[in-house]
NUDO-634362 format. One record per residue (C-alpha): residue number from 1; x, y, z; residue in one letter. Coordinates in nm, 3 decimals, decimal comma, padded with zeros to 5 digits, m for minus. Layout:
N
@nr:NUM | x:X | y:Y | z:Z | rest:a
...
This chain:
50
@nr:1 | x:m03,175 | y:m03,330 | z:00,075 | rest:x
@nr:2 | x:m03,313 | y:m02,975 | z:00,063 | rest:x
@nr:3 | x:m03,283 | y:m02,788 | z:m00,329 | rest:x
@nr:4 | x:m02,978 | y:m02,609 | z:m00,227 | rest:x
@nr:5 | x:m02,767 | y:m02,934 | z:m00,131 | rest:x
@nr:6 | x:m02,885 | y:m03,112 | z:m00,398 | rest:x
@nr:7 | x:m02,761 | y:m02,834 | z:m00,637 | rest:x
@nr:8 | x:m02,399 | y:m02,830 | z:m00,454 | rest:x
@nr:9 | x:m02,448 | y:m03,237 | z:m00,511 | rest:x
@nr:10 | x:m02,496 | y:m03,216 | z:m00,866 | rest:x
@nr:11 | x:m02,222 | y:m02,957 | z:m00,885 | rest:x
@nr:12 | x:m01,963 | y:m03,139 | z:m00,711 | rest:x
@nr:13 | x:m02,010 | y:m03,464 | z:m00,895 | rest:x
@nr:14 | x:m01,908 | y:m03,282 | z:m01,205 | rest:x
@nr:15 | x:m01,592 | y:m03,111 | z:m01,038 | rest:x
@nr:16 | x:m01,428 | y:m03,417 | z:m00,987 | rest:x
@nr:17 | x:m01,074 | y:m03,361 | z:m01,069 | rest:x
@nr:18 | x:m00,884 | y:m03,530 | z:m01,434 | rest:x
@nr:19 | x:m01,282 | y:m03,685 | z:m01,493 | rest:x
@nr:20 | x:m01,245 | y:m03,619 | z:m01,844 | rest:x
@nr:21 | x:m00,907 | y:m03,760 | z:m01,858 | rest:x
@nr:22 | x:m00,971 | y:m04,070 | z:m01,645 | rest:x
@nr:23 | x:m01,038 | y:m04,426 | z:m01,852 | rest:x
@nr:24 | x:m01,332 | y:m04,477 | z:m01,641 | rest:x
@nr:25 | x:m01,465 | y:m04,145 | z:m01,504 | rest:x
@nr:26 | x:m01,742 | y:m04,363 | z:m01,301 | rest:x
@nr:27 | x:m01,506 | y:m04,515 | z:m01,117 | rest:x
@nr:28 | x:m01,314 | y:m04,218 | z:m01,002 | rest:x
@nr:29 | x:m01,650 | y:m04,059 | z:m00,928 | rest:x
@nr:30 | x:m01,690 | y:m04,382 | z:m00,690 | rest:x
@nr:31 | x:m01,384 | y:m04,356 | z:m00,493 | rest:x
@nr:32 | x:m01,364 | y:m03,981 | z:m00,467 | rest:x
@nr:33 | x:m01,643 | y:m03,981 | z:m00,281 | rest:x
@nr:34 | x:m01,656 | y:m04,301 | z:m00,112 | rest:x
@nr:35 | x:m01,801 | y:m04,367 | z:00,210 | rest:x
@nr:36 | x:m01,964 | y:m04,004 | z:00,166 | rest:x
@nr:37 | x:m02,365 | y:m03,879 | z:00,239 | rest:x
@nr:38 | x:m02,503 | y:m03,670 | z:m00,007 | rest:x
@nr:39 | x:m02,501 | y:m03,382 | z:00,251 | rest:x
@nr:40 | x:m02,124 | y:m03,440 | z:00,342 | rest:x
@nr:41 | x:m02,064 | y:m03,436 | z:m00,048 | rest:x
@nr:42 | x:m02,270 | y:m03,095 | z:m00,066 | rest:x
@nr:43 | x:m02,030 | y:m02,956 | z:00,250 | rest:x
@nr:44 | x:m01,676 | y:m03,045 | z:00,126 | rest:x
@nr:45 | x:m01,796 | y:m02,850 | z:m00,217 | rest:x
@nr:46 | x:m01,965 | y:m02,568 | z:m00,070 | rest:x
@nr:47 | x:m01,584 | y:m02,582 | z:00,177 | rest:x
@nr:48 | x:m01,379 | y:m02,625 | z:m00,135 | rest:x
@nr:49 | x:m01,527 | y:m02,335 | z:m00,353 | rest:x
@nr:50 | x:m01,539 | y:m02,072 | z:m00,113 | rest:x
Protein backbone atom coordinates (compact mmCIF):
# COMPACT_ATOMS: atom_id res chain seq x y z
CA UNK A 1 0.00 0.00 0.00
CA UNK A 2 1.14 3.50 -0.97
CA UNK A 3 1.69 6.17 2.43
CA UNK A 4 -1.61 7.68 1.86
CA UNK A 5 -3.69 4.28 2.16
CA UNK A 6 -1.78 3.13 4.75
CA UNK A 7 -2.57 6.35 6.75
CA UNK A 8 -6.53 5.96 5.93
CA UNK A 9 -5.66 2.11 7.18
CA UNK A 10 -4.34 3.09 10.37
CA UNK A 11 -7.10 5.64 10.71
CA UNK A 12 -9.93 3.47 10.09
CA UNK A 13 -8.82 0.70 12.39
CA UNK A 14 -9.17 3.14 15.19
CA UNK A 15 -12.74 4.42 14.06
CA UNK A 16 -14.25 1.31 14.62
CA UNK A 17 -17.52 2.01 16.17
CA UNK A 18 -18.36 1.13 20.46
CA UNK A 19 -14.27 -0.23 20.33
CA UNK A 20 -13.81 1.17 23.61
CA UNK A 21 -16.96 -0.20 24.88
CA UNK A 22 -16.67 -3.68 23.35
CA UNK A 23 -15.29 -6.71 25.88
CA UNK A 24 -12.93 -7.64 23.24
CA UNK A 25 -12.18 -4.68 20.93
CA UNK A 26 -9.87 -7.23 18.76
CA UNK A 27 -12.50 -9.13 17.93
CA UNK A 28 -14.83 -6.49 16.71
CA UNK A 29 -11.86 -5.07 14.84
CA UNK A 30 -11.86 -8.73 13.15
CA UNK A 31 -15.31 -8.93 12.01
CA UNK A 32 -15.80 -5.33 11.04
CA UNK A 33 -13.56 -5.71 8.57
CA UNK A 34 -13.64 -9.20 7.61
CA UNK A 35 -12.99 -10.52 4.33
CA UNK A 36 -11.53 -6.87 3.59
CA UNK A 37 -7.90 -5.77 1.63
CA UNK A 38 -6.10 -3.20 3.17
CA UNK A 39 -6.92 -0.94 0.14
CA UNK A 40 -10.76 -1.73 0.35
CA UNK A 41 -10.39 -0.85 4.18
CA UNK A 42 -8.56 2.53 3.13
CA UNK A 43 -11.74 3.19 0.45
CA UNK A 44 -14.81 2.56 2.71
CA UNK A 45 -12.93 5.22 5.24
CA UNK A 46 -11.83 7.66 2.84
CA UNK A 47 -16.11 6.96 1.50
CA UNK A 48 -17.30 7.20 5.06
CA UNK A 49 -15.51 10.51 6.14
CA UNK A 50 -16.15 12.56 3.30
Amino acid sequence: MDPADRVAFDSALGSVGSRRYSADPEALLRTTFDGMTGPQIAEDYRRRTR
